[in-house]
N, C-alpha and C positions, 0 to 999 in steps of 0.2 A: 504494500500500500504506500503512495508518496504523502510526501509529507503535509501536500496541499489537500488531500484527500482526507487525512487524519485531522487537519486543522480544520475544514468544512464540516466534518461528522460532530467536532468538538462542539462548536459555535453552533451549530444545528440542533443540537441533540440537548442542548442548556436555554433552559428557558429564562429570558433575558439578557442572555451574552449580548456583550459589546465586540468581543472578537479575541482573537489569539492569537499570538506570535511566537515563533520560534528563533531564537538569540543567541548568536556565539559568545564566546568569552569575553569580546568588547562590545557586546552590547548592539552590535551589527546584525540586520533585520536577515535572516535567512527565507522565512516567509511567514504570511501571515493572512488571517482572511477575518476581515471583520465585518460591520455593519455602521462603520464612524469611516474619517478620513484617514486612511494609511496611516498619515503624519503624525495622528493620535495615541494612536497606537505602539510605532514607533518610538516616541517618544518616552513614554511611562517604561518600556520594554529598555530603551537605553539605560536606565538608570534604577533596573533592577541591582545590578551589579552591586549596586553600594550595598542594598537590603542584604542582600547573597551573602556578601565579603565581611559584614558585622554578626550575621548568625554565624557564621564558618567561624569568626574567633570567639567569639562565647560559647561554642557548642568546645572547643578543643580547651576550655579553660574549665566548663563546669562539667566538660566528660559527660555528656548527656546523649551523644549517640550521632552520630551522621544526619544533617538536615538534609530531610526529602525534598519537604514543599513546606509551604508559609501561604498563610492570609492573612492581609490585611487590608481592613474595615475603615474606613472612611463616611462621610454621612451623605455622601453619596452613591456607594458602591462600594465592592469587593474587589481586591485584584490576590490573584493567585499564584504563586512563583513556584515553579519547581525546579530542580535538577532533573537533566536527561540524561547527563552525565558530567566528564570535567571540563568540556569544552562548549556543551548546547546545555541552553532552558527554554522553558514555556511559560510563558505568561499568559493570562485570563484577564481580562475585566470584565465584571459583571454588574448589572443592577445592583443597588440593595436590598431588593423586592426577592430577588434570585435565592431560591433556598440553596445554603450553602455546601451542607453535605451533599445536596442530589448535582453539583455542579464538580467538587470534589471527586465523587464515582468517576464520573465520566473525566476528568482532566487527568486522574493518575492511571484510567484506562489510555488518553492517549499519550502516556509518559510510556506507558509501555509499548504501545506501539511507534511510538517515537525510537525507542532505545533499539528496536527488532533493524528499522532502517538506518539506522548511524552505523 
């Protein structure tokens, strides 16, 4: 399955999605498919990295285990970060309205389908 493919099913399949991207290690768009302007998306998606790079030293300081995925809540929406591995992520944005574990299922379903084509 490509990766545009996985990103349509994601943002499809989440009731609410704004859209989803897929992010190399600098924060450079690999692809994405949302229902906002590219730009938007792109944007928020650049500047996971800082989020990423601050759990990754509090998780190796308080020994707490490998960070998968992250949300975080805003009063407008959810954005959802994961690792796909050490070089790609996925990000989500979603409504607020978005229930967030059914958005969850489906986003680390396509983290694994993500990781099958890397």
């Amino acid at each position: 399955m490509s990766f545009e493919v996985i990103l349509k099913d994601l943002v499809d399949n989440v009731p609410q999605a704004i859209g989803a991207i897929l992010v190399d290690w600098e924060g450079e768009a690999v692809m994405e498919h949302c229902h906002c302007e590219p730009y938007d998306i792109r944007f928020i998606a650049a500047h996971k990295g800082i989020i990423l790079s601050r759990l990754k030293e509090m998780q190796s300081t308080a020994q707490v285990g490998e960070v998968e995925d992250v949300v975080v809540t805003s009063d407008k929406g959810h954005l959802i970060i994961g690792c796909v591995d050490e070089d790609y992520s996925l990000v989500m944005n979603i409504e607020r309205s978005c229930p967030v574990a059914l958005a969850l299922y489906h986003f680390r379903r396509a983290i694994t389908a993500l990781k099958k084509d890397i």
